[in-house]
C-alpha positions as CSV (number, residue, x, y, z in Angstrom):
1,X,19.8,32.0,-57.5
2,X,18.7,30.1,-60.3
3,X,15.4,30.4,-62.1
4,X,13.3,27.0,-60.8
5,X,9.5,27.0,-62.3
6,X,7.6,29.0,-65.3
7,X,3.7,29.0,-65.0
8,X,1.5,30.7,-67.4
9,X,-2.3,31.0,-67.4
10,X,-4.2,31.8,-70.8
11,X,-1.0,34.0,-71.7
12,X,-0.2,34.1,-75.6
13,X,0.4,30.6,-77.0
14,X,-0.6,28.6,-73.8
15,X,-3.7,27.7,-71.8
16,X,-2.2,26.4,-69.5
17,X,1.8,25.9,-68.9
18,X,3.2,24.8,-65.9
19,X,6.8,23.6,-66.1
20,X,10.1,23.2,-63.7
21,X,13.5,24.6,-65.3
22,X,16.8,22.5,-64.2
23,X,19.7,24.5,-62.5
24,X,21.6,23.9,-65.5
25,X,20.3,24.1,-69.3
26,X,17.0,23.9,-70.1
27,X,15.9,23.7,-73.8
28,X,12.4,23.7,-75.3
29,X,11.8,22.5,-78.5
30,X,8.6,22.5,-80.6
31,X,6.6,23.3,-83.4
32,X,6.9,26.9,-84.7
33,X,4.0,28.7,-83.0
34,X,3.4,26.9,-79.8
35,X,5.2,29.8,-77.5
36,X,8.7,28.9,-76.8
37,X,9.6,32.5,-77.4
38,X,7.3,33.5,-75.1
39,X,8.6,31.0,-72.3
40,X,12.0,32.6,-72.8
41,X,10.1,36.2,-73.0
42,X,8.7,36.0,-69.9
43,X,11.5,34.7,-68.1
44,X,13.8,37.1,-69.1
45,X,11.7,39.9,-68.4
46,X,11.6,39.1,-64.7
47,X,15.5,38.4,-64.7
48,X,16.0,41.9,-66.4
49,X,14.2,44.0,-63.9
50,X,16.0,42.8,-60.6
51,X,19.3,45.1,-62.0
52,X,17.4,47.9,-63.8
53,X,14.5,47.8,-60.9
54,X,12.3,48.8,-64.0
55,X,8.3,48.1,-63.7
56,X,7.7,44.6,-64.8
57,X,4.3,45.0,-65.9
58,X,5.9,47.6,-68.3
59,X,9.0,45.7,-69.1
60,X,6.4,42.7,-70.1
61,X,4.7,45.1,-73.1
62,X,8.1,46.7,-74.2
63,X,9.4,43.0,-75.0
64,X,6.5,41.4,-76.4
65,X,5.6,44.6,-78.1
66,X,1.2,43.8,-78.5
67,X,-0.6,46.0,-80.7
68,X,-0.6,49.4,-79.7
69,X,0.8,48.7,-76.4
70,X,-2.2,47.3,-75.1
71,X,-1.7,43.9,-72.5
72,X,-4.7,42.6,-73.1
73,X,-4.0,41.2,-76.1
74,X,-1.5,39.1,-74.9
75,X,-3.8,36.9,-73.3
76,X,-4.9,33.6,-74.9
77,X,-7.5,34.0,-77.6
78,X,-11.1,33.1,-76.9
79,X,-14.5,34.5,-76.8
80,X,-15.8,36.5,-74.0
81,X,-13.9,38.1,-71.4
82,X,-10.7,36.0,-69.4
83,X,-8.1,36.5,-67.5
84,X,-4.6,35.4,-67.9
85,X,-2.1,34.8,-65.3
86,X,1.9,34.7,-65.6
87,X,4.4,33.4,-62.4
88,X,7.9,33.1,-62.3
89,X,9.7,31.5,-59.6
90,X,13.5,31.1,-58.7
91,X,15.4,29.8,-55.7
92,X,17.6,32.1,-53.1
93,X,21.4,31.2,-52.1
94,X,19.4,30.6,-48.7
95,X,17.4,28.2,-50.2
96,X,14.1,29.9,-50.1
97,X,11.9,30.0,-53.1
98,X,10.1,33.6,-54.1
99,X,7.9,34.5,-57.2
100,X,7.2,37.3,-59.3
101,X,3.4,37.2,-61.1
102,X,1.3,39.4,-63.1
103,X,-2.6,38.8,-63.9
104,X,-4.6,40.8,-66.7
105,X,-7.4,40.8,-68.7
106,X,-7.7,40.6,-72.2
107,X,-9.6,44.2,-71.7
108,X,-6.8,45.6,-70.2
109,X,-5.1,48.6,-72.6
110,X,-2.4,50.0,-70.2
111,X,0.2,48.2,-68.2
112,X,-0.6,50.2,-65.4
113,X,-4.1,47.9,-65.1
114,X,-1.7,44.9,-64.5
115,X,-1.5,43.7,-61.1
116,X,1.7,42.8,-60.2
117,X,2.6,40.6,-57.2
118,X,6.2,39.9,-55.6
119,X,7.8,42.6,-57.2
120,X,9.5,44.6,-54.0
121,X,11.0,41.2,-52.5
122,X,12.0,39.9,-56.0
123,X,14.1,42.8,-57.1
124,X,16.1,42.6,-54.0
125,X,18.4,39.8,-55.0
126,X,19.8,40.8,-58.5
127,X,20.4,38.5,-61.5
128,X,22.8,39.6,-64.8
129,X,20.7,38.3,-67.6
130,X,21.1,38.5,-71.4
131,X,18.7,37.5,-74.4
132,X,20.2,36.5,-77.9
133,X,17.5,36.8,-80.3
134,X,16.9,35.0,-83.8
135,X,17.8,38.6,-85.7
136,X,21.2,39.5,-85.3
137,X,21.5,43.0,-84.2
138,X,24.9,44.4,-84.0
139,X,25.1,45.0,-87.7
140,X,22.1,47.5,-87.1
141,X,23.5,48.8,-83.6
142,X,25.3,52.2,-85.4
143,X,22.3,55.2,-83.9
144,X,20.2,52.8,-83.0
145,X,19.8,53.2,-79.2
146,X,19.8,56.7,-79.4
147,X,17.3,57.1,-81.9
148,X,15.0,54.6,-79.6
149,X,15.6,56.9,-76.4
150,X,13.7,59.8,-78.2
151,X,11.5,58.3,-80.6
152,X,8.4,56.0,-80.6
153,X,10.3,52.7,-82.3
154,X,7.6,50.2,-82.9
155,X,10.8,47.5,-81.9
156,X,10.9,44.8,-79.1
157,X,13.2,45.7,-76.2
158,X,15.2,42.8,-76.6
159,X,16.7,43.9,-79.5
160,X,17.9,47.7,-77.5
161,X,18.5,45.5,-74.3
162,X,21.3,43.0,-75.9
163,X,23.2,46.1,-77.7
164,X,23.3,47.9,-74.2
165,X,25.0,44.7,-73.3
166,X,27.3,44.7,-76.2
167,X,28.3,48.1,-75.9
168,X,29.8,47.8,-72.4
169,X,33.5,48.0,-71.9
170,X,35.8,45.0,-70.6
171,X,36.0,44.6,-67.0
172,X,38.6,45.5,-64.7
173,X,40.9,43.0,-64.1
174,X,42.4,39.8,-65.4
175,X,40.3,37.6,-67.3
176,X,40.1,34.4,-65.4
177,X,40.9,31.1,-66.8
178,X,37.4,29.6,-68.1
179,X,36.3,32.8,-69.6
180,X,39.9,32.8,-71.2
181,X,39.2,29.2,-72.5
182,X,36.0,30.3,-74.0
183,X,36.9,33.2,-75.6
184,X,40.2,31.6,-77.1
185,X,37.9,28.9,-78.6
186,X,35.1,31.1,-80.0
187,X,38.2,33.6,-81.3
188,X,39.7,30.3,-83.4
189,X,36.0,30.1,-85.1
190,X,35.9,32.8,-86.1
191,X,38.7,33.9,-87.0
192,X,39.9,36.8,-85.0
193,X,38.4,39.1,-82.2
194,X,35.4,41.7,-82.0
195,X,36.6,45.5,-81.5
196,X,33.9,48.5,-81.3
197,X,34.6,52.1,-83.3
198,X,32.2,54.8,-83.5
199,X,29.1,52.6,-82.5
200,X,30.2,50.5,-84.8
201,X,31.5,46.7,-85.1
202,X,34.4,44.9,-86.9
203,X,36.4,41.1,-86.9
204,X,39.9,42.1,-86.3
205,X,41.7,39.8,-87.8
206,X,44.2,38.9,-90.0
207,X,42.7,40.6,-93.3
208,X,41.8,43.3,-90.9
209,X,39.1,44.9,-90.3
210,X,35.7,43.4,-91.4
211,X,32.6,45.5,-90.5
212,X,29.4,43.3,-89.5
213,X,27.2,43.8,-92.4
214,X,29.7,41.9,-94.6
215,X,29.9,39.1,-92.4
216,X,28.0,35.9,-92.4
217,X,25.0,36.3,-89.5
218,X,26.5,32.8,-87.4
219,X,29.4,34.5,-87.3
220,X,28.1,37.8,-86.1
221,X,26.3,35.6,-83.4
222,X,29.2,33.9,-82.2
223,X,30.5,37.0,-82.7
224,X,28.3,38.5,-80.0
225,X,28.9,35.4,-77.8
226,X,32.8,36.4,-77.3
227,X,31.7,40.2,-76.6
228,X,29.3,39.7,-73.5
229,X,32.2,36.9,-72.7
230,X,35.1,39.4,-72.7
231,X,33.3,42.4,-71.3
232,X,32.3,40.3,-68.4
233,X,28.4,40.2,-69.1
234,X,28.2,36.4,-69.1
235,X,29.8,35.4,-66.4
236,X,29.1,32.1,-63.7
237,X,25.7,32.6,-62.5
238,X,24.4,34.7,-65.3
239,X,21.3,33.2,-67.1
240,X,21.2,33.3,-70.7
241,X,18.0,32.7,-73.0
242,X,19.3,31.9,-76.9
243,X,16.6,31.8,-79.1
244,X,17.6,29.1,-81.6
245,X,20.8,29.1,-80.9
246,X,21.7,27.2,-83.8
247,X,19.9,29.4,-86.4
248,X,22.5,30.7,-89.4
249,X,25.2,28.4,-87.6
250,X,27.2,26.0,-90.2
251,X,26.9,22.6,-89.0
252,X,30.6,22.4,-89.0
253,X,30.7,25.2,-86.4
254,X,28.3,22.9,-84.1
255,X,31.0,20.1,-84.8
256,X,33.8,21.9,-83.6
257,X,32.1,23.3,-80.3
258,X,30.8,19.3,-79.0
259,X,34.6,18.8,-80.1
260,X,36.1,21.7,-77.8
261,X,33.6,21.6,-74.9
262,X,33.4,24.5,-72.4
């Protein structure tokens, strides 16, 4: 049920974007400020509603976080009035193709003025989705999802959505032989494995216990990698979006993953 075409209308960054996604891994590279986030953004944000069924015209502003909550500024800069459009497409097990889209205006001040289109036959078919952004978060994650649940954070829901993801416990069962592959090679970079206390995390290993915040932030990342590996978050089938995945990574840490392929 893989994700199989992005197309954007005056949204953000783009005039016009109209692209098809592989069933494998797709990167985008660019300039800073030509909307790769946003590609990732949008994508996610229709992946992430088919499990919590949330609305996705509201999921849209609590991840791209405009000013003051209104949509309208998310679309494409210009004078006068105009409309933006956003579609996301992906591909059924039957082979059938559906699509999710929104259309605004750049007047537009709540989400509930976004039209929304697809959205009862798209959340039918679920997709486990994560989103590693830029900042690393689990250093910060001690109080921080409970302080967001009853107070108006000016903070993009990625960052609350990949700490839910963090948090949960393993899954039942033995852990099957590629995951166990992965995790023993990511647990060799760094060094040991990542345990939760209290909210908070730590590298157990041989020195034993390091808490994040003294750690370097590509190991906290890779860090994160091995916990949505272990608890069964990333499995075959998920789809991940890694915004520059190789920010804060040592380029001897890249060597040693094209050496030890998943």
């Amino acid at each position: 049920m893989a994700l199989t075409r992005v197309h954007f209308e005056n949204f953000t960054a783009f005039r016009k974007l109209d692209i098809d996604l592989s069933p494998g891994i797709n990167i985008f590279i660019g300039p800073n400020g030509t909307g790769k986030t946003h590609i990732l953004k949008a994508a996610y944000t229709a992946c992430d509603i088919t499990k919590t069924k949330k609305s996705f015209s509201e999921k849209l502003v609590k991840v791209f976080l405009p000013y003051k909550g209104w949509p309208g500024r998310l679309v494409h800069r210009q004078k006068g009035s105009s409309q933006c459009s956003i579609q996301i497409y992906r591909r059924l097990e039957n082979n059938n193709e559906i699509k999710i889209s929104a259309s605004f205006s750049n007047h537009v001040k709540s989400h509930d003025n976004i039209s929304v289109q697809g959205y009862k036959k798209w959340i039918e078919h679920k997709l486990e989705s994560v989103y590693i952004p830029v900042k690393e978060m689990l250093s910060n994650a001690p109080g921080l999802r409970s302080l967001y649940s009853q107070r108006e954070l000016l903070i993009e829901e990625i960052y609350i959505d990949i700490l839910d993801k963090a948090y949960l416990p393993a899954l039942k069962g033995p852990i099957d032989s590629k995951r166990k592959r992965l995790l023993n090679i990511i647990r060799k970079v760094i060094d040991g494995k990542v345990i939760e206390e209290n909210e908070h995390f730590f590298l157990s290993n041989k020195q034993g216990k390091l808490e994040f915040p003294l750690l370097a932030e590509g190991l906290c990342k890779l860090g994160l990698l091995w916990l949505l590996i272990q608890n069964g978050t990333l499995l075959k089938g998920s789809v991940l979006f890694w915004d520059e995945p190789e920010a804060n990574l040592n380029p001897k840490i890249n060597a040693y993953s094209r050496r030890n392929p998943s």
